[in-house]
C-alpha positions as CSV (number, residue, x, y, z in Angstrom):
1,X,76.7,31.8,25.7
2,X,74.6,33.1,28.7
3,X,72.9,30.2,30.7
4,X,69.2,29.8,29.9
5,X,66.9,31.0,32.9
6,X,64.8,29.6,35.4
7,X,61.9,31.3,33.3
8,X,62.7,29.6,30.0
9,X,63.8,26.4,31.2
10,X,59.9,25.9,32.7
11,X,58.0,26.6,29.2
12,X,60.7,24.8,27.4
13,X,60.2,21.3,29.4
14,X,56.3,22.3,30.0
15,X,55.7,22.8,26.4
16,X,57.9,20.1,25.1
17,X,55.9,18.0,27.7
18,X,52.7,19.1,26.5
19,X,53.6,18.5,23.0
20,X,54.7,14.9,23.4
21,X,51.5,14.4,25.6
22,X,49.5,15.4,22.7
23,X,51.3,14.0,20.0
24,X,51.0,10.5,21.6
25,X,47.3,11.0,22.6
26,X,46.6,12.7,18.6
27,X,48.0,9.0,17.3
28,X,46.3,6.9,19.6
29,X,43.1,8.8,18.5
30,X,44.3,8.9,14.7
31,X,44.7,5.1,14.7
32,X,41.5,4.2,16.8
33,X,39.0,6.8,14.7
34,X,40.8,4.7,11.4
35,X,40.1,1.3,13.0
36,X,36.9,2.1,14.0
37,X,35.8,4.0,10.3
38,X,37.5,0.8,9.1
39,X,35.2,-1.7,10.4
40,X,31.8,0.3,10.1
41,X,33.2,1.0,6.2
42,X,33.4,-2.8,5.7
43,X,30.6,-3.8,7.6
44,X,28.3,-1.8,4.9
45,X,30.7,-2.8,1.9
46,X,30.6,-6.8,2.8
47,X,26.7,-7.1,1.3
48,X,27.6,-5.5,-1.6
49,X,31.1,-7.1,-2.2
50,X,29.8,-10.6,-1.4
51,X,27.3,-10.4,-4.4
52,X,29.9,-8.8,-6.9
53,X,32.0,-11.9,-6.0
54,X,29.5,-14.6,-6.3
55,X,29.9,-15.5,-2.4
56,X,25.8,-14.8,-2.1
57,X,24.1,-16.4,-5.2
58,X,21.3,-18.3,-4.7
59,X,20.5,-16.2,-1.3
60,X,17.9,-13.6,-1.2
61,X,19.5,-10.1,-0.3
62,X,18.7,-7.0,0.3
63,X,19.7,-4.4,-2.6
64,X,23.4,-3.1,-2.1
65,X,23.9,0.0,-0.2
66,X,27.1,1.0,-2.6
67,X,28.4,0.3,-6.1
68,X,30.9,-1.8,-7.2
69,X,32.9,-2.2,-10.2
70,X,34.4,-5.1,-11.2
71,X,37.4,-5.9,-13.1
72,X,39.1,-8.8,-13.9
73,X,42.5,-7.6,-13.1
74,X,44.3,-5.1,-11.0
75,X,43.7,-1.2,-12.4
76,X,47.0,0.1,-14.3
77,X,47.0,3.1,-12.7
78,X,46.7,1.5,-9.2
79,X,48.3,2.9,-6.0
80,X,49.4,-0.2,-3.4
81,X,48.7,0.9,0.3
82,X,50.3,0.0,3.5
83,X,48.7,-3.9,4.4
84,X,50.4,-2.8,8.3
85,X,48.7,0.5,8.4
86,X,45.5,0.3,11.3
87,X,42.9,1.2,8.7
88,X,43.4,-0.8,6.0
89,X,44.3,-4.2,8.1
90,X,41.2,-4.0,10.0
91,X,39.3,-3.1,6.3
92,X,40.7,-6.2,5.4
93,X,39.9,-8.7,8.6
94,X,36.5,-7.5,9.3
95,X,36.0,-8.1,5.3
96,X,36.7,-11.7,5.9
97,X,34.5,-12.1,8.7
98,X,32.0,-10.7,6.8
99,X,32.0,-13.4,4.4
100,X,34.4,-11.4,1.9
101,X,38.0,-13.6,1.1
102,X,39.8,-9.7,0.6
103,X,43.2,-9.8,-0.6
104,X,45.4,-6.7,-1.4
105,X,43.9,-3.0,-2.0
106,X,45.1,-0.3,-3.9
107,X,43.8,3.0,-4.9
108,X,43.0,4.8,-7.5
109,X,42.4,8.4,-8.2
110,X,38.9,9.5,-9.7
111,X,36.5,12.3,-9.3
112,X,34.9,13.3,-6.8
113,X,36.5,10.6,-4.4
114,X,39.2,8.1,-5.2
115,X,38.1,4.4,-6.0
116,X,39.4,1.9,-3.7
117,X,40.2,-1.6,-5.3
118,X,39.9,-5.1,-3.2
119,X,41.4,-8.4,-4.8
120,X,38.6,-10.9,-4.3
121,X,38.8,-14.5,-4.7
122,X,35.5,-16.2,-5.9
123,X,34.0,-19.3,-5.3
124,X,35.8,-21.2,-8.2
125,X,39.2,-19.8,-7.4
126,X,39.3,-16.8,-9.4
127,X,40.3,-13.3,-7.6
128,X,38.3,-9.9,-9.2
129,X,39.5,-6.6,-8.5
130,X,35.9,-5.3,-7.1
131,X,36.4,-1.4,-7.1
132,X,34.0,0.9,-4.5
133,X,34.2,5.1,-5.0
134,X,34.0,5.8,-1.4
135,X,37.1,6.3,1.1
136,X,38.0,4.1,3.8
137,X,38.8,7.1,5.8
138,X,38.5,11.0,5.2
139,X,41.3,11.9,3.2
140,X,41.7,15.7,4.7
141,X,41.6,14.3,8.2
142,X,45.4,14.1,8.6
143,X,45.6,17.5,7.9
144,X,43.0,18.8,10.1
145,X,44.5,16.9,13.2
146,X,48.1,18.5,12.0
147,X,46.2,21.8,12.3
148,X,44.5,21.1,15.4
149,X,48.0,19.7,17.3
150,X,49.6,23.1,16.1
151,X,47.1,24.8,17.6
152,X,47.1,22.6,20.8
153,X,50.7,23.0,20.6
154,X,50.5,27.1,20.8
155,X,47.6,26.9,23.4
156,X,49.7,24.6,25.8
157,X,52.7,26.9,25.0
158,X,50.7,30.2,25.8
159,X,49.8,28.4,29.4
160,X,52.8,27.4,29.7
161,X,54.6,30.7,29.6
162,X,51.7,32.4,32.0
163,X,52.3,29.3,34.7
164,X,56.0,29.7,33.9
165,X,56.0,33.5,34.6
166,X,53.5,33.2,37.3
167,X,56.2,30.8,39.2
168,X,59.3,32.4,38.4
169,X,57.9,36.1,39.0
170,X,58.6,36.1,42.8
171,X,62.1,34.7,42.0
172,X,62.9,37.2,39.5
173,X,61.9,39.9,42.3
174,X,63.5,38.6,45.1
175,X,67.2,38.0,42.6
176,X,66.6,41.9,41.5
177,X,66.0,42.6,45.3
178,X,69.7,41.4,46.1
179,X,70.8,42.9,43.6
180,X,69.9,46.1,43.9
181,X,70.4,45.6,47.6
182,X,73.8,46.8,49.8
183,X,74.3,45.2,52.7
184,X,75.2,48.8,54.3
185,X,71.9,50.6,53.1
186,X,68.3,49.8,54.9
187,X,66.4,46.9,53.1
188,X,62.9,47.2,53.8
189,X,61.2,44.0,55.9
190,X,58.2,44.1,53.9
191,X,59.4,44.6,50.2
192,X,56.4,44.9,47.5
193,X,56.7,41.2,45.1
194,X,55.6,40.5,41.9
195,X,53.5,37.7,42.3
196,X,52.7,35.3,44.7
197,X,55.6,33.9,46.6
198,X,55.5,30.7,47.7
199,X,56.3,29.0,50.6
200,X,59.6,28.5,49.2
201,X,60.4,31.9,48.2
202,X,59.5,33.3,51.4
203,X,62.5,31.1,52.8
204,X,64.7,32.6,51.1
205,X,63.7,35.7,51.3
206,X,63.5,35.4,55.2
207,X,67.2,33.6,55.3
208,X,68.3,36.8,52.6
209,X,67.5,39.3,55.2
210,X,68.7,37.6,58.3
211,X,72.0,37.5,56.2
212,X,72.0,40.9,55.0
213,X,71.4,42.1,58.8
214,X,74.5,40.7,59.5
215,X,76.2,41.8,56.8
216,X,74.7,45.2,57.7
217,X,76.2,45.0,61.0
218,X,79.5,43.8,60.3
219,X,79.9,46.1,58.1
220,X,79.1,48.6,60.5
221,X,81.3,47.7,62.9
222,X,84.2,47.5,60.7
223,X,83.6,51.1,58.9
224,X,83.5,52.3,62.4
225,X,86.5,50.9,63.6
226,X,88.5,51.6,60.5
227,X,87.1,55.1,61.0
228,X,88.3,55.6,64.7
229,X,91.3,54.3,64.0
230,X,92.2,56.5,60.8
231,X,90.8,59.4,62.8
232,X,93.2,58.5,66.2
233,X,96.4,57.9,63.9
234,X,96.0,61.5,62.7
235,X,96.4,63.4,66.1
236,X,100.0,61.7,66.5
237,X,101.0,62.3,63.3
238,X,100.3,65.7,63.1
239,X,102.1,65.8,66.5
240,X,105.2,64.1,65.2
241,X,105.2,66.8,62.3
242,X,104.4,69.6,64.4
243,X,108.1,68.2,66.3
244,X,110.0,67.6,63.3
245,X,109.5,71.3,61.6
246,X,110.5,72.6,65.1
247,X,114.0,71.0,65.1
248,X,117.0,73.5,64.2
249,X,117.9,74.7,60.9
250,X,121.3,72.8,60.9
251,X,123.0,70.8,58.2
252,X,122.7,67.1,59.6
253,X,119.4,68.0,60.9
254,X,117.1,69.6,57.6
255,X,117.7,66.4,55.5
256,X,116.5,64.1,58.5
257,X,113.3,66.5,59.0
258,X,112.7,66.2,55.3
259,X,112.4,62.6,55.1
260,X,110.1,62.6,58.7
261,X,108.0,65.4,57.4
262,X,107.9,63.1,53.8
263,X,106.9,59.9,55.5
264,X,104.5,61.5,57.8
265,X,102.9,63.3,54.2
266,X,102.3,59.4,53.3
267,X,100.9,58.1,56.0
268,X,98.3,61.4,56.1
269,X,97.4,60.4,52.7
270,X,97.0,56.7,53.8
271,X,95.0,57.5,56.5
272,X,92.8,59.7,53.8
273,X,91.9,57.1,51.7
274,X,91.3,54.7,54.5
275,X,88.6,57.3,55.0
276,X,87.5,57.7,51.8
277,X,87.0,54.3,51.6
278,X,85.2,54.6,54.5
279,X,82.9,57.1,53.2
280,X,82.2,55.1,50.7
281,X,80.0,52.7,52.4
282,X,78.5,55.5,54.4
283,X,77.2,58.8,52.7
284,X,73.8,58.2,52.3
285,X,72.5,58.1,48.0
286,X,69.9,60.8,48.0
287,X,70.8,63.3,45.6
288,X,70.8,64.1,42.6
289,X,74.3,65.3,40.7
290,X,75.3,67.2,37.8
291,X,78.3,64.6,37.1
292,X,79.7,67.3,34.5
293,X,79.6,69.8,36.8
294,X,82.1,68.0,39.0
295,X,84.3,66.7,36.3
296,X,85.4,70.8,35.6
297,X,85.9,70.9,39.2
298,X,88.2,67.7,39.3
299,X,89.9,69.4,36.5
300,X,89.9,73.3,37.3
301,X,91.7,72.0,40.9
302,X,93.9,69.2,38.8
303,X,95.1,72.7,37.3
304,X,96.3,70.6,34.3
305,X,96.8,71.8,30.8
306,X,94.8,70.8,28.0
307,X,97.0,68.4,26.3
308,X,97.1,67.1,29.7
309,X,93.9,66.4,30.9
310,X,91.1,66.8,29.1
311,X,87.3,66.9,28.9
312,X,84.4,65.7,26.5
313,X,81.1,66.3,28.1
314,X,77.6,67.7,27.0
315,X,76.5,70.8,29.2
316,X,74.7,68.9,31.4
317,X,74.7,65.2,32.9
318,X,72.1,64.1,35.6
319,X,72.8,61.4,37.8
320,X,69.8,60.2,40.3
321,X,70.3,58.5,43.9
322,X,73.9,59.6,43.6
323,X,76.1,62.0,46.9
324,X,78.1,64.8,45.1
325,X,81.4,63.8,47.1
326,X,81.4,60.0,46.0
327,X,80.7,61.0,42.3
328,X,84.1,63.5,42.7
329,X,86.1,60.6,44.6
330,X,85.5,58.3,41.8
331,X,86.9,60.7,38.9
332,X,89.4,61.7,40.8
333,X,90.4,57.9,41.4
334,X,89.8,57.1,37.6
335,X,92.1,60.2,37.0
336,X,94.9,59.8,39.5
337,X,95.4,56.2,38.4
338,X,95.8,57.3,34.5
339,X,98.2,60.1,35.6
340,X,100.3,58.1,37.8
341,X,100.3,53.9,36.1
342,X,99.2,55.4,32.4
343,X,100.7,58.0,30.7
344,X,99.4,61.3,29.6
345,X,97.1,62.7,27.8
346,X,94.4,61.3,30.2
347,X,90.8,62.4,28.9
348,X,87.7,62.7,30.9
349,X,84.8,61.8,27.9
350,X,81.1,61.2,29.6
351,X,78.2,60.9,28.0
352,X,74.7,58.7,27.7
353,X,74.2,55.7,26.5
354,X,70.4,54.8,27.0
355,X,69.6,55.1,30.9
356,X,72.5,54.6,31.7
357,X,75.9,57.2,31.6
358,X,79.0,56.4,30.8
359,X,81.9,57.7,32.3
360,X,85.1,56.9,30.6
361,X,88.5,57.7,31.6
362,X,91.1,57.4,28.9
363,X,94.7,57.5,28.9
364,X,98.0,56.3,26.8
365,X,99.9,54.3,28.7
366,X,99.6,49.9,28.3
367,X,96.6,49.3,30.2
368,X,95.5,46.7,32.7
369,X,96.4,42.9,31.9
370,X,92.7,41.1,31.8
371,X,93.9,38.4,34.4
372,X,94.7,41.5,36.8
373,X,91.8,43.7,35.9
374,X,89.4,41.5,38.9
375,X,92.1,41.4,41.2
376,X,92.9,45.2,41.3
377,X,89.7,46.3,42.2
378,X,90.3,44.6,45.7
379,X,91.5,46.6,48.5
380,X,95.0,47.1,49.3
381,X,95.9,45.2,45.4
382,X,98.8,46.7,43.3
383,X,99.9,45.7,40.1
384,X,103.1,44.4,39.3
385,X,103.8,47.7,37.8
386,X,103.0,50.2,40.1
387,X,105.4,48.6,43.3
388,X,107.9,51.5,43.0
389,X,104.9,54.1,42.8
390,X,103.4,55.7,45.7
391,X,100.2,54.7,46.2
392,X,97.7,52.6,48.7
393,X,96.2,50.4,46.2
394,X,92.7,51.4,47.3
395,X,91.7,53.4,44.3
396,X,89.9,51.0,42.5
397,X,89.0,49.7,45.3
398,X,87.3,52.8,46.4
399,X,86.0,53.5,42.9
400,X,84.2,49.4,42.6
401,X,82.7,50.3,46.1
402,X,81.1,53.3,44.8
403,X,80.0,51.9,41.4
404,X,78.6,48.9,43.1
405,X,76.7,51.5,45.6
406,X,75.1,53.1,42.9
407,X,73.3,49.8,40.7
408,X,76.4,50.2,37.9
409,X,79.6,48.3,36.6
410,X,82.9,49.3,36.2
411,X,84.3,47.6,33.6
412,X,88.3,48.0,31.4
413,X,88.1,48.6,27.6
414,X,90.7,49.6,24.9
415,X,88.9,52.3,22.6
416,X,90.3,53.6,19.5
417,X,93.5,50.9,20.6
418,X,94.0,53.1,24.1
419,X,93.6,51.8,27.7
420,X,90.1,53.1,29.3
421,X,88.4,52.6,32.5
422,X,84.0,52.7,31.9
423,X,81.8,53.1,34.4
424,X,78.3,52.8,34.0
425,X,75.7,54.5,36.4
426,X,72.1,54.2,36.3
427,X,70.4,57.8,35.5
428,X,67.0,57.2,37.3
């Protein structure tokens, strides 16, 4: 499971946040609008409930501002309430210092508006259930504050998502700025953002492109040395094979130019892919290639048979930001390894898969282990496998550099149960 962003970890906490803000500040209001509807609801029941009880006889009063019913005892079909809950315990003890001895309420349900019952006790001892239609509280305002903390709830998640986006924006930039970005190719010092970066960000930025720079450089200087001294070793060599075909056709001697001419053949093809490794890193991307077009060349010049090699392709396959020769190096990589540690039939299949295409090379031979799959794309790697085969181990290496050049990924599947290497290139 893929680590949650930067992005979604700020609306998460900012709206959670938010939401417990508002929750706490929804009951404090809740309980304080009850309280106070409380006390002004006794306040203008005490008049009336201090007559029905016989608290006020013989005291002239004005006439009561509500109804009451009286009963001598509790209503059958009465529901008890909460005696902790804010409204009803301040109901109760501004009642008393009102003059009203209240006891326990209960409901009960009537039309248009539930009655609410309050045991009384009168002056000689007895308690009446006095009974007023009017509610101690709204009864729909729970569900209105429940609709309006929803609604707070989407408002504080809506700003929370701009602010969030707002902040991580320049980040997200700046991450697909590195990327995107080899340290070999030009980065530009003033690179278009999304959004405001902050003081922060620019840090980064600023510390990113000091590092690429040296990267840059470094690189430089060791694609130019490994250049120089591929190109140097080449002049000998061809010197020292140039000497060996001119010694005498004799016995003892043809076997011994064999093996020179043999060994000097491997070292030329050393030197070559120290090259092509060098070109890699080098040949500018700022073309545009028919990638099917230089499959059929890999395979007219592979001069393989069908049942050999083979190729699955639509007529055309356009591939921007791309240099002809690299796309060729890296089939011909894909296709020498599956010749030479697979096993025929190797098939070429290429095709598109959104923006992106997908070149696979397939072959039949065991694969690539998972645990070696990393390590092989490193320079100068072999597998276990391939020590008695020729070969320079930079291959993969070669094809990982390009891939990585062009924005794709290079990854090792099994389709169908066979052994294939996918790359994936960007078409635009």
């Amino acid at each position: 499971m893929a680590a949650p962003t930067l992005f979604r970890r700020l609306v998460l906490w900012q709206a959670l946040g938010s939401f417990a803000l508002l929750f706490v500040f929804s009951g404090v209001f809740y309980v304080e609008r009850n309280r106070t509807i409380a006390r002004l609801t006794a306040q203008r029941w005490a008049p009336a409930l201090r007559a029905a009880a016989g608290w006020g006889e013989g005291v002239a009063q004005a006439p009561p501002a509500v109804a009451v019913r009286i009963s001598a005892q509790r209503p059958d079909d009465a529901i008890p309430s909460n005696s902790w809950a804010p409204r009803i315990a301040t109901l109760r003890s501004t009642l008393r210092e009102g003059g009203v001895p209240a006891g326990e309420v209960v409901f009960t349900r009537d039309v248009p508006r539930a009655v609410t019952w309050i045991a009384v006790a009168t002056p000689d001892g007895a308690t009446r259930w006095l009974g007023i239609q009017d509610e101690v509280v709204e009864s729909y305002a729970v569900r209105r504050l429940a609709v309006a903390l929803v609604l707070g709830f989407a408002v504080v998640s809506a700003a929370s998502w701009a602010l969030a986006r707002r902040l991580t924006r320049p980040l997200e930039a700046l991450r697909r700025r590195i990327e995107s970005h080899d340290a070999r190719d030009a980065l530009p010092a003033e690179a278009p953002a999304d959004g405001t970066p902050t003081l922060e960000i620019s840090a980064i930025e600023t510390a990113w492109l000091a590092l690429a720079d040296r990267l840059a450089h470094q690189e430089s200087e060791r694609a130019l040395l490994l250049a120089g001294v591929s190109h140097d070793l080449r002049s000998p060599l061809a010197r020292i094979r140039m000497a060996a075909e001119l010694l005498p056709e004799t016995d003892g001697v043809a076997a011994r130019r064999a093996s020179i001419v043999r060994n000097v053949d491997v070292a030329d093809r050393l030197i070559a892919s120290f090259l092509d490794y060098v070109r890699a890193s080098e040949l500018p991307l700022a073309s545009t290639v028919d990638v099917v077009a230089v499959a059929r060349r890999l395979r007219e010049a592979r001069d393989e048979p069908a049942d050999v090699l083979a190729l699955e392709a639509p007529a055309r396959l356009d591939v921007a930001h791309t240099h002809e020769l690299l796309l060729e190096r890296l089939l011909a990589n894909l296709v020498d390894n599956a010749m030479r540690h697979g096993k025929p039939p190797v098939l070429m299949r290429l095709g598109i898969d959104g923006d992106q295409a997908v070149l696979d090379v397939q072959d039949h031979g065991p694969g690539i282990a998972p645990a070696a799959q990393s390590r092989l794309t490193q320079a100068f790697a072999r597998g276990d496998a391939s020590r008695g085969t020729p070969g320079t181990g930079l291959g993969l290496a070669i094809v990982q550099q390009i891939v990585r050049r062009m924005g794709g990924t290079l990854g090792f599947e099994r389709v169908a149960g066979l052994p294939c290497v996918r790359v994936r290139l960007p078409l635009h």
